[in-house]
C-alpha positions in Angstrom: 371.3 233.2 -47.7 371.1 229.3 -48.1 367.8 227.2 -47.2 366.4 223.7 -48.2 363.5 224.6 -49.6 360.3 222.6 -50.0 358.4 222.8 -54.0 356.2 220.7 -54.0 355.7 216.7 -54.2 359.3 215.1 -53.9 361.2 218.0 -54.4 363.4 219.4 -52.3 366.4 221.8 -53.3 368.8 223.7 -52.0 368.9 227.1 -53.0 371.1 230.2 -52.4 369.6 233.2 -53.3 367.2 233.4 -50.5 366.8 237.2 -49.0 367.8 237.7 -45.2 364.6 238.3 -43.1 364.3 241.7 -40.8 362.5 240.8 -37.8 360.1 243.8 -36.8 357.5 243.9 -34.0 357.8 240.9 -31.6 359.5 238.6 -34.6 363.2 237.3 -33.7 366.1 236.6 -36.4 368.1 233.7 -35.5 371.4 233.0 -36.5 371.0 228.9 -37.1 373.4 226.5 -34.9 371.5 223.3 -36.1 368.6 221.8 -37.6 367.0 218.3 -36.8 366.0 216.0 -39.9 363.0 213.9 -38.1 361.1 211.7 -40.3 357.9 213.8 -40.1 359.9 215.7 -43.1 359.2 212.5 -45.4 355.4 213.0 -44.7 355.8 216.5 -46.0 358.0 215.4 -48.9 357.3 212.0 -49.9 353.2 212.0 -49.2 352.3 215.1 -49.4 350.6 216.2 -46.0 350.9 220.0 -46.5 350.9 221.3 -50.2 350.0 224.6 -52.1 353.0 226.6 -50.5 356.6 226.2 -50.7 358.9 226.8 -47.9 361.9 226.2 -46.0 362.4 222.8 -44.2 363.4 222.5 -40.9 361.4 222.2 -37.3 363.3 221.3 -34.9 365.9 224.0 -34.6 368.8 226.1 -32.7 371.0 228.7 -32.8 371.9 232.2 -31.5 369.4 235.8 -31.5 370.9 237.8 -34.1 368.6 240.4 -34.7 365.4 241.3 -32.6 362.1 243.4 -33.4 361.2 246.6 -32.0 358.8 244.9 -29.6 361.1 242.3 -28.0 362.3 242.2 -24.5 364.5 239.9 -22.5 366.6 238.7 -25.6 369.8 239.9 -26.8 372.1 239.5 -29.6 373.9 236.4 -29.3 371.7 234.3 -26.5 371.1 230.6 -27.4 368.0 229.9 -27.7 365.5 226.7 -29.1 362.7 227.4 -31.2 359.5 225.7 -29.8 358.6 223.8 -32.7 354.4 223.7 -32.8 353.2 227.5 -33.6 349.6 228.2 -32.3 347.6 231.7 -32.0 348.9 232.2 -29.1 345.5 233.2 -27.8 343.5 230.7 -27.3 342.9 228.4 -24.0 345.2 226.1 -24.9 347.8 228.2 -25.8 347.5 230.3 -23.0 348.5 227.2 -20.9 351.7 226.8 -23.4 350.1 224.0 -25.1 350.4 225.7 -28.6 350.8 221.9 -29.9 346.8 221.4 -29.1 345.9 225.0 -30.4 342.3 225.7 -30.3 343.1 227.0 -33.9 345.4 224.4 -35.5 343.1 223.4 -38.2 343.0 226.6 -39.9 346.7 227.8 -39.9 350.2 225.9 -40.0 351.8 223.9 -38.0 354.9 225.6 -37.5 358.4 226.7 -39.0 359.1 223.7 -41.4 355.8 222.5 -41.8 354.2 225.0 -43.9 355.9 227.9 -43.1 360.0 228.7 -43.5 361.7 226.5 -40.4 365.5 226.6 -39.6 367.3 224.7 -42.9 368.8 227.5 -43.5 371.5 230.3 -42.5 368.8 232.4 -40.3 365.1 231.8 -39.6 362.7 234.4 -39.0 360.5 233.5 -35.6 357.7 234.8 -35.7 357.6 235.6 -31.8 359.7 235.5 -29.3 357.1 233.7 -27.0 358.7 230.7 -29.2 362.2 230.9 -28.0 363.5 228.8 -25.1 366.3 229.5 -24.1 369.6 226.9 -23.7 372.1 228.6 -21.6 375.4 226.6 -21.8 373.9 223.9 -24.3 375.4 223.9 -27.6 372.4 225.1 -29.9 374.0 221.8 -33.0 373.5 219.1 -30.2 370.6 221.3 -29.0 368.3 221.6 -32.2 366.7 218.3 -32.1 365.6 218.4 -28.3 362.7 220.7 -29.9 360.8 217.2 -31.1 363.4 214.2 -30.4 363.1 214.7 -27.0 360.0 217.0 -26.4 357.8 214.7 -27.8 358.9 211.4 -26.3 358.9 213.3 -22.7 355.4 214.2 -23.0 354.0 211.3 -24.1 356.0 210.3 -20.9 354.9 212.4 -18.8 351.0 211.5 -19.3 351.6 207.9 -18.1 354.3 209.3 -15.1 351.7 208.0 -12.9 351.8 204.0 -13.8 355.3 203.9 -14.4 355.9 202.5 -11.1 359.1 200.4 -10.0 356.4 197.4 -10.1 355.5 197.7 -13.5 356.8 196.9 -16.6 356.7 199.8 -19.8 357.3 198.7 -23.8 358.6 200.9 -26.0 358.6 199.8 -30.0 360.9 201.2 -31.6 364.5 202.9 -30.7 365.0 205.7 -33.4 365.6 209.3 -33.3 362.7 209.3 -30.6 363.1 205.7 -29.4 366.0 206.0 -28.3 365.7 209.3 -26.5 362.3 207.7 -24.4 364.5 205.0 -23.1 366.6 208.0 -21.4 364.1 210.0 -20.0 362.0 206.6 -18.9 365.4 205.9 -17.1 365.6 209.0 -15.6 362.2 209.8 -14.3 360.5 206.9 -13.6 360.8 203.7 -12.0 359.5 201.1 -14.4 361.2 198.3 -16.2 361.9 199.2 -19.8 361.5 196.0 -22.7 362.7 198.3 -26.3 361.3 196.5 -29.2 363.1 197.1 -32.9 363.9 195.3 -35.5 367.4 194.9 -36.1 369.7 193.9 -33.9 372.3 196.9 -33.4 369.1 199.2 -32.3 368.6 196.3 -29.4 372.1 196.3 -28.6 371.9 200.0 -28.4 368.7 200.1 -26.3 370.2 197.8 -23.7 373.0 200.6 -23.4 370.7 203.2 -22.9 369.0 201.9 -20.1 366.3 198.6 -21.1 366.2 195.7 -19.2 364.9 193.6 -22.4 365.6 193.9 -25.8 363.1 192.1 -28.0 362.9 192.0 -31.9 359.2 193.0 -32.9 359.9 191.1 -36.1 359.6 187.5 -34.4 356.8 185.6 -34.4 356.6 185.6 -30.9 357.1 189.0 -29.9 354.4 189.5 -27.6 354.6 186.0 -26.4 358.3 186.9 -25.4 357.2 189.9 -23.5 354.4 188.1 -21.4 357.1 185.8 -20.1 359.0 188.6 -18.8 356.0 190.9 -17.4 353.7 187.7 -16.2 349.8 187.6 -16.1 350.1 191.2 -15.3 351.8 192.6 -18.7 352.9 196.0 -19.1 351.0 198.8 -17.7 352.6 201.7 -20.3 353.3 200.7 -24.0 355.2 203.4 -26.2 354.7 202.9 -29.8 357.2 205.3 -31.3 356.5 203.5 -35.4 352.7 203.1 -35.7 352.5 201.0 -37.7 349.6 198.3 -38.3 351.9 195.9 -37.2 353.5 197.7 -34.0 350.2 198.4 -32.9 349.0 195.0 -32.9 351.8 193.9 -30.7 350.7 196.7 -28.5 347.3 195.4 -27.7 348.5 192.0 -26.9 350.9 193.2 -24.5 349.2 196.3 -22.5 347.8 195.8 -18.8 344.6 196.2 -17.8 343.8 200.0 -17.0 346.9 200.9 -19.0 348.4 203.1 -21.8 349.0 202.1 -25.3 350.1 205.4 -26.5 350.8 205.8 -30.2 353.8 208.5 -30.9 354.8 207.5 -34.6 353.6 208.2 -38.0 353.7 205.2 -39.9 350.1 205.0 -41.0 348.9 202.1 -38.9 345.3 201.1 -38.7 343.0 199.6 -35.5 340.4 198.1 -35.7 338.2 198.5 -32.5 336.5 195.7 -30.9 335.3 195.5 -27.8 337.1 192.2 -27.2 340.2 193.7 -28.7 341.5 195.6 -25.7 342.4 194.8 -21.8 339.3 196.9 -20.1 340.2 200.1 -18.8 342.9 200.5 -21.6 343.7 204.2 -22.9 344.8 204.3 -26.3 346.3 207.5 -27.1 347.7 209.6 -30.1 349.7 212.6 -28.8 351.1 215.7 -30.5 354.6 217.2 -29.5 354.7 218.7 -26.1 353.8 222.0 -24.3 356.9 224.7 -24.0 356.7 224.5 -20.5 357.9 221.0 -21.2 360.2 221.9 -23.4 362.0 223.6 -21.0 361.8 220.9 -18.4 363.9 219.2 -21.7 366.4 221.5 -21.5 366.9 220.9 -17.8 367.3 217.0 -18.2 369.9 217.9 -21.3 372.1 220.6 -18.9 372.0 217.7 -16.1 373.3 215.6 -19.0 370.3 212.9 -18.0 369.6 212.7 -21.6 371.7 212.6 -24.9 370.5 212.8 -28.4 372.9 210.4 -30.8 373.7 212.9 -33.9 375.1 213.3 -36.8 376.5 215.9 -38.4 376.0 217.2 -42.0 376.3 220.2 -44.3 373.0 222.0 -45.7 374.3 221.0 -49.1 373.7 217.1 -48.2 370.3 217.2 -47.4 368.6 215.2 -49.8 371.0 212.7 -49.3 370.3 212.8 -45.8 366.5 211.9 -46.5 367.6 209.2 -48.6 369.5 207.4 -45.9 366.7 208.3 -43.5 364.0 206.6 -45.8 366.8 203.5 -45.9 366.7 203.5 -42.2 370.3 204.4 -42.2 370.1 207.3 -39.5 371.5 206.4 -36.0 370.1 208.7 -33.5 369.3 211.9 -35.4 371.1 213.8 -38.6 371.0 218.0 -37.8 371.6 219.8 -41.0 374.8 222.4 -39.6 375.0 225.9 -41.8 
């Protein structure tokens, strides 16, 4: 079968001569619908945040049961099903509670199918239980795929500040990308809060005001934050969602967060902070979540069937791949690209 395989340090190939897995015991064989290219790949590729082994790319993935262990019940050939993208133990506290993304145990295994060990770039992915799979009903599993982590992540992050996003209070969220712009959604849908989307070119603003912000605000002015505390008053913004986190994103954070708020830091871009005690509104609590709980994940998959939420795609072959990572390292991708078999 075909997969984009990870070697090593900046490269990434696509090769065709990969054997067919047989699931046994609990482990599933999916026939893959779609794969989600999310910008956590670069880490992997470009810096180097999981070496030694070399595997198949992919984590946020789709498609239909195609094969099934021994030991697996309640699946069939040809149900369409997500693969929950964090893999814990599957033992422990935490995971016992469906947060496999906080696994008591994370530090010694990997993370998951595409980050470390073979994920869904490919004509069929082995899963290694079917305590993984979610399933999607009606949802086409290509549109589907990136729900796993474009839309689980930004929904839990969500979800911890559901409490203070209030139809009295104001919520930031920096930057409208392939999670960005699914938060704005889901912030619509479930809470009462105005939204203010920061980015930094002008079509992502347009596009935010579509999707549901009041404000649209370019985080490269000057007077970014000074901009936001005319719309939000004395009081500022009781939630921000930093969906870059970078040095610079963060910064504007501080200066904008409420008293007793959230500043919660969602993206990977390898931002510093520097803690003072002068530094942050008392009461602040600044945050770094990690994907979301499968429970969650199926709450996703509820918003997606009530069409509430939409993840902006587009389409490419397995073939393209690296190009794809190119353009996504150009900040060319609108929405999310899924890699389609």
């Amino acid at each position: 079968m075909k997969a984009v395989r990870f070697f090593g340090h900046k490269d990434v190939r696509v090769v065709n001569d990969i054997e067919r897995p047989v699931p046994k015991g609990d482990e599933v064989l999916l026939k893959i619908g779609g794969a989600g290219v999310c910008h956590s790949d670069l880490h992997i590729i470009d810096e180097g945040t999981v070496v030694g082994t070399v595997f198949t790319l992919g984590h946020e993935n789709a498609g239909w049961i195609e094969e099934v262990g021994e030991n697996v019940e309640g699946y069939k050939k040809g149900d369409a099903v997500l693969v929950y993208g964090p893999w814990g133990c599957g033992h422990c506290k935490p995971c016992q509670q469906s947060k496999e993304n906080y696994c008591d145990h994370q530090s010694e295994q990997a993370y998951g199918g595409g980050l470390g060990l073979d994920g869904g770039m490919a004509d069929y992915m082995l899963v290694p239980s079917s305590r993984l799979l979610v399933p999607i009903f009606d949802l086409d599993p290509v549109i589907a795929a990136p729900l796993t982590d474009a839309a689980l992540t930004p929904y839990s992050a969500i979800k911890r500040s559901l409490p203070k996003l209030m139809a009295d209070e104001y919520v930031v969220v920096i930057g409208v990308g392939g999670l960005g712009h699914v938060a704005l959604q889901i912030l619509r849908e479930i809470s009462g809060a105005e939204i203010i989307a920061c980015d930094v070119t002008e079509d992502k603003l347009a596009f935010a005001k579509q999707l549901g912000a009041a404000y649209a605000i370019n985080s490269k002015d000057a007077d970014a934050a000074e901009q936001i505390q005319k719309i939000t008053g004395i009081k500022k913004a009781k939630v921000v969602l930093d969906f870059v986190g970078a040095t610079s994103t963060i910064d504007l954070g501080t200066k904008v967060v409420s008293l007793d708020g959230d500043l919660t830091i969602v993206g990977l871009g390898g931002g510093h902070y520097q803690y003072s005690m002068n530094g942050l509104p008392f009461g602040v609590s600044m945050t770094n979540p990690y994907w979301g709980s499968r429970t969650e994940l199926m709450e996703v998959v509820g918003l997606a069937r009530q069409k509430k939420i939409h993840i902006e795609i587009e389409k490419h072959k397995l073939d393209d791949a690296n190009e794809v990572y190119d353009r996504m390292r150009q900040g060319k991708i609108k929405g999310r690209a899924v890699l389609v078999p």
